[in-house]
N, C-alpha and C positions, 0 to 999 in steps of 0.2 A: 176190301178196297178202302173203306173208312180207317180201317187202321191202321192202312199202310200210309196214309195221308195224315193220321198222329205221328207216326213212330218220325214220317218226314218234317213237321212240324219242330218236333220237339231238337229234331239234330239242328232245323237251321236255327233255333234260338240259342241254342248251346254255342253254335258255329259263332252267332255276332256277338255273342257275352267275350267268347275267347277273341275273335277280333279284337272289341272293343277295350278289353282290356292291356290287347299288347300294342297299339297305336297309342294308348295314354299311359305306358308305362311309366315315362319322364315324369309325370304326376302322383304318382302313388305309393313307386319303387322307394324314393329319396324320404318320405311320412312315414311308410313302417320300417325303415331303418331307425329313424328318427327312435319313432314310438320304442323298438326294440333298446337304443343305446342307450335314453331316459329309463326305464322302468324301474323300477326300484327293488336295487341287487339284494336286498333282504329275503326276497322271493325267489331266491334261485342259491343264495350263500348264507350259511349259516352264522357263519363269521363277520356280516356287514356291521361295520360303526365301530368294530373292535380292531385293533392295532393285530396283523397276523405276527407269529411268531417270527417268522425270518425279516418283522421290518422295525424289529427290537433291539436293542441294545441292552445286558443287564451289568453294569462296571458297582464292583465296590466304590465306597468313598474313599480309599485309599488309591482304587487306580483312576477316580475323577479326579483326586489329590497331585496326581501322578500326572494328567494330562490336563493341569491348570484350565479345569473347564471353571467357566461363569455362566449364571443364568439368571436373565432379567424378561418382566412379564413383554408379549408385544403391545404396544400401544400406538395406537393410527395418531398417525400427522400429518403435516405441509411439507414436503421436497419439492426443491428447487431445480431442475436441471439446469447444466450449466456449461459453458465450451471455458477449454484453458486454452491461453494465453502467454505466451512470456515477457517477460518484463525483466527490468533492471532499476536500481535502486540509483539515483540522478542526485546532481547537484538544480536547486532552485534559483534557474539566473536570477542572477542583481540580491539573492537572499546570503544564498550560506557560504556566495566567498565572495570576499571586497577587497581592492588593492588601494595600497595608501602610496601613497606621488609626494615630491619633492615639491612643496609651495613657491620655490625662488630656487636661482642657480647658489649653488653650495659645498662647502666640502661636509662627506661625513666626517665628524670627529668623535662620537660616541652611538655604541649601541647597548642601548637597556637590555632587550630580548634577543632571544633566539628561538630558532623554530623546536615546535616541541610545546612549548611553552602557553599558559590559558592567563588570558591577561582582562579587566575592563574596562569597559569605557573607561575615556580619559587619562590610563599611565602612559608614560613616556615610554615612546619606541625608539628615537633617535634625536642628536642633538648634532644640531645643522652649522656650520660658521660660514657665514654672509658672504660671496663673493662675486657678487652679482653690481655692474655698473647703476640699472636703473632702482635697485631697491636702496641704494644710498643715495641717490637723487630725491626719491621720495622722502624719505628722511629730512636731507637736508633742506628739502623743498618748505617740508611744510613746519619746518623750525623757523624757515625764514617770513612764512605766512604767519605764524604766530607771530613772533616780534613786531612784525607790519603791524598786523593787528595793534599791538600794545600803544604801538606808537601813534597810529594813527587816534585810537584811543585820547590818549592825552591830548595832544594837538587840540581835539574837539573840546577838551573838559579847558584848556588855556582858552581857548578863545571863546568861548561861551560867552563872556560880561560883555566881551568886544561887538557880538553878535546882535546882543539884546541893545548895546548903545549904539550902533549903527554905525560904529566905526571902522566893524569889518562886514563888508557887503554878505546877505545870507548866502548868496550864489553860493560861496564856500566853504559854508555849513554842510550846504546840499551835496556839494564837489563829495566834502570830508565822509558823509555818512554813507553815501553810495559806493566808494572807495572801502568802507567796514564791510560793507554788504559782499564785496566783490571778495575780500580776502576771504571771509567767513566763506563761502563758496569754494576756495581752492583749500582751505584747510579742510572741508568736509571731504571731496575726492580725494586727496592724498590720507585721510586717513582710513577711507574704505578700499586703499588698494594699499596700504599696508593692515587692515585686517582681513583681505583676499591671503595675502602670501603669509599668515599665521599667526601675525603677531596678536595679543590678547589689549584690551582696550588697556589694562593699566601699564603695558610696554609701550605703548601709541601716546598716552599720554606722560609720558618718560621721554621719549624722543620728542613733543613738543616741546619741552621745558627743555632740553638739550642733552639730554644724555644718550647717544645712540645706542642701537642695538646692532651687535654683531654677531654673534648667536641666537639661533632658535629652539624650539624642541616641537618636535612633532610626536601628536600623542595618537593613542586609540580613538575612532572614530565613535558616535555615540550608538547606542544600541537598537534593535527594531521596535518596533510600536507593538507591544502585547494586545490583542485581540481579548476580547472581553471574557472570549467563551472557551480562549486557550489556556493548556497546561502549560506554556515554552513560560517558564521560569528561569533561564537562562539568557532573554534575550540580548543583554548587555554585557554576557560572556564570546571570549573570543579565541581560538587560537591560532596561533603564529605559522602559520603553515610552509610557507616559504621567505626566505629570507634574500634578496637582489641585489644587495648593494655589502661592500666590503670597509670596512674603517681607511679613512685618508681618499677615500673614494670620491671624484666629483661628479655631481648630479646635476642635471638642468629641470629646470621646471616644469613639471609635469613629470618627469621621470619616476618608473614607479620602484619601493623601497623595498617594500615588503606584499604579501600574502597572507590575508587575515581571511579565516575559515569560520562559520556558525552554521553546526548541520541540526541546529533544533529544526529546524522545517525541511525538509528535504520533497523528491518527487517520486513515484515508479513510472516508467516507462514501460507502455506497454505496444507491441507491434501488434495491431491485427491486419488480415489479409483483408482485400477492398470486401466482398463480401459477408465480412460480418460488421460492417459499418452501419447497417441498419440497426442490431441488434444493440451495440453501443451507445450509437444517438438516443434510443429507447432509455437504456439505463442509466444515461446522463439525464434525460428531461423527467424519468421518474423519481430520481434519486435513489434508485436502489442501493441496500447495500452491495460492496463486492468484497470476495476473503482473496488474502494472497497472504502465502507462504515462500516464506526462503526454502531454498534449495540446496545451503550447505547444513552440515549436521546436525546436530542438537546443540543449543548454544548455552553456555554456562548460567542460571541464576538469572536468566531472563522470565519476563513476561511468557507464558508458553506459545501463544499466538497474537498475530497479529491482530488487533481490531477491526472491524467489520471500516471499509473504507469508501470514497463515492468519488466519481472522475468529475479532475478539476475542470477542461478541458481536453479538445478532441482540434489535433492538428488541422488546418486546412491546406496545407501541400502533403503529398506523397514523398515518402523517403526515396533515398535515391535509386532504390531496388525498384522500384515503379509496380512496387506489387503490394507492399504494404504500409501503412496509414498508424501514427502514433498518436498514443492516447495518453494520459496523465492524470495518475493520483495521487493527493497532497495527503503525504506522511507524516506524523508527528512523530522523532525521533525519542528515542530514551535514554537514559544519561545516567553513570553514576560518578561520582568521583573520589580523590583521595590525597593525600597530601605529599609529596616529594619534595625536600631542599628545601623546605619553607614556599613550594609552590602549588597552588589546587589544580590538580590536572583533571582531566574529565573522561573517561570511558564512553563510548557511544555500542549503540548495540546496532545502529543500521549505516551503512558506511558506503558511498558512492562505490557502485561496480556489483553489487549484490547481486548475483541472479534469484529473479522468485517468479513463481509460477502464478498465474493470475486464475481467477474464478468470476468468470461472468455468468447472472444469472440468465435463463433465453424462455423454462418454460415451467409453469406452475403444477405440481403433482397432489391434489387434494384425496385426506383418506387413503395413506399408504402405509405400511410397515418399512421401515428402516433400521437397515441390520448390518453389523459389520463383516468382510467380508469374510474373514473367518468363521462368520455364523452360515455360510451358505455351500455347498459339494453342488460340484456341476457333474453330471453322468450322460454320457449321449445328450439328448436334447431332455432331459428332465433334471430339476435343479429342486436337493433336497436342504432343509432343516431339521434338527432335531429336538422333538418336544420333551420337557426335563420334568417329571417326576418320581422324584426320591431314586433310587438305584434305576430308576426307569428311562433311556431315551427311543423314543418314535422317532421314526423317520417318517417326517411328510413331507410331499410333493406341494410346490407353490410355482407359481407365477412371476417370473422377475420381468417387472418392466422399463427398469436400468441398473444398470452398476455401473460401480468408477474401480478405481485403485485399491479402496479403501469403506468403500461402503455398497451397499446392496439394495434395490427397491422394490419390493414384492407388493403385490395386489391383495387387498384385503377384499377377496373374493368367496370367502368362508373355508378357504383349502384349512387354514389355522386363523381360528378364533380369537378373536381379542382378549388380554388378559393372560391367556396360557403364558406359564415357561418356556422357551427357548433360548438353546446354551448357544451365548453368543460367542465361544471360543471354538476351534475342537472339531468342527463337523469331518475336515478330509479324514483326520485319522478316526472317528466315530463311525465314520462311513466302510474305514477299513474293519473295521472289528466286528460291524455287523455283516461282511463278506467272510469273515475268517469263520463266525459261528455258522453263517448258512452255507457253510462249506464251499465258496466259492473263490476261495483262494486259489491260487494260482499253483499250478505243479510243482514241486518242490522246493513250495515256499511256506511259512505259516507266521502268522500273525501274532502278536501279540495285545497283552490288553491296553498297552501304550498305544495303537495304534501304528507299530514300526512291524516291517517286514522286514523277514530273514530267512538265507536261507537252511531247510533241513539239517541238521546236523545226522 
């Protein structure tokens, strides 16, 4: 009997251990997974920490010569992410085009330029002939307010002895001097409304003494104020951009003549959608830098990129799409020039209407590898590199946690060690070569050490 109350015993402790362990499975099941996937595969593979054969690469230097590999060590940095934006290369109102207007109604009868043409400050763009009622009036006005003057002048200097003997009452000393006072007043407006309509002080003082003027010249206007911490060395350059007016031609005042362009200073415009207007305000009140690249080719003999740039302003109306909000970055153009006909013309490298692609920075990536994208093979969901020593490349597995167009962000997670080589050109076809050796080429295909497939002959 006693035993048979052991043997019962012993079944019901067994019975609650096996219960109790399958009601806390969710507890225990998920730890020895764990424990099992950590343990260290040197204990189970002979091979651990060594590169296996099928995940090698062996190229002469002739066939690395062959598929223009490069290899540079990894070294961890700062990446930026970033959203693109489009943008367009603007003219700078009120900066890089100014119109010149007719001072007084007139006929052209001469023009110095033509469009095309880089002119500065101060040459002569056109030469006016006077046929305007009130700018002969002034003229003549204040030839006659001179003379006044003169006369009344003298009159004072005669009667002077008369004044001091009492023989002519002072009243008309007083009358006489308040009478200079009154003309010197109509002589100073008429000569500041004939240096309104162009004329230069020593033409103004030509028309006092009496020789009128019946032609003008209308020159280039003066150049912008150079900023202390600016390169625009050209600011008092100009060119001719459009031309309005035709020889024998009559103009009225204010009419405008010509089209004078200066794209030293220029703007990009950029549209973002209302939702990234947060992100912008941000890197306007930081000053971050931002990169934008043009969007047409390679450009001859330029600068290769643009300078790191920072937004001038941020519109406060909505464009007319009521979806997107522009933004504005002050561009320093670049300029060469060269001589034609006896005239300096100027080359620009960035020129209203440009499309380029904008780079706002949005988030900070500390302790990364940064690889181009050619240094990186995507395979299913694992994304290799390959490690470079001597005839040697490894394939290893990393962590990407961005890529653009043009570059790669890997996690410096210890997958590849800092310092090692990896070949930053080469990995799709690297990756093919090491499928052509592990025999994993495709049916009647085979590979070569270029990395090109072909098929069986």
């Amino acid at each position: 009997m006693l035993r048979l109350l052991k043997i019962f015993a012993v079944v019901l402790v067994l019975g609650g251990v096996v219960a109790g362990g399958y009601f806390t499975r969710d507890r225990w099941v998920p730890w020895l997974v764990k424990q099992q996937a950590s343990g260290d595969p040197s204990a189970d593979s002979p091979t651990a920490g060594v590169a296996l054969p099928n995940e090698q690469v062996n190229l002469s230097p002739q066939a690395q010569k062959n598929l223009q590999l490069r290899s540079k060590p990894l070294q961890p940095t700062t990446y930026w992410k970033t959203v693109q934006i489009p943008g367009t290369v603007v003219d700078r109102p009120g900066i890089s085009d100014r119109g010149v207007v007719a001072p007084v109604s007139a006929v052209v009868t001469a023009i110095h330029h033509y469009a095309g043409e880089t002119l500065e400050s101060g040459a002569t763009l056109f030469t006016l002939r006077l046929v305007g009622e009130s700018f002969q009036t002034s003229q003549t006005e204040l030839f006659k307010a001179m003379k006044e003057s003169e006369i009344t002048q003298e009159e004072i200097k005669r009667l002077t002895p008369l004044f001091e003997s009492g023989a002519v009452p002072r009243s008309k000393n007083i009358e006489l001097k308040n009478e200079l006072r009154r003309l010197a007043v109509t002589m100073q407006a008429y000569r500041q409304d004939l240096q309104i309509r162009g004329l230069t002080s020593e033409q103004i003082d030509s028309v006092a003494n009496g020789t009128f003027i019946s032609e003008i010249s209308v020159a280039v206007p003066a150049g912008l104020a150079v900023h202390e911490n600016s390169q625009n060395i050209n600011s008092g350059i100009f060119e001719l951009q459009e031309l309005n007016v035709e020889l024998g031609q009559h103009v009225q005042a204010g009419q405008r003549l010509c089209t004078l362009s200066q794209h030293q200073s220029l703007f990009i415009e950029g549209r973002a959608f209302r939702r990234e207007l947060p992100l912008l305000q941000r890197a306007a009140e930081e000053g971050w830098p931002i990169r934008a690249e043009l969007l047409e080719s390679s450009e001859y003999d330029w600068q290769a990129s643009i300078p790191p740039l920072t937004i001038h302003h941020i519109s406060n109306e909505l464009n007319d799409d009521k979806r997107t909000i522009s933004f504005f970055l002050s561009l320093e153009n670049q300029s060469r020039s060269y001589q034609r006909d006896g005239q300096r013309l100027f080359l620009w490298r960035f020129r209203p209407g440009q499309r380029v692609q904008i780079h706002v920075q949005v988030e900070q990536l500390e302790n990364v590898f940064v690889l181009p994208a050619a240094a990186v093979v995507k395979e299913g969901p694992e994304f290799y590199v390959f490690r470079h020593n001597g005839n040697i490349f490894d394939r290893k597995p990393v962590h990407v946690l961005h890529q653009t167009q043009g570059a790669v962000v890997i996690s410096n997670d210890g997958s590849v060690p800092s310092g090692i080589y990896i070949a930053q050109t080469g990995a799709v076809q690297l990756n093919r070569v090491l499928k052509s050796q592990s025999g994993s080429a495709p049916s009647g295909v085979h590979v070569h050490a270029d990395g090109s497939v072909h098929a069986n002959h």
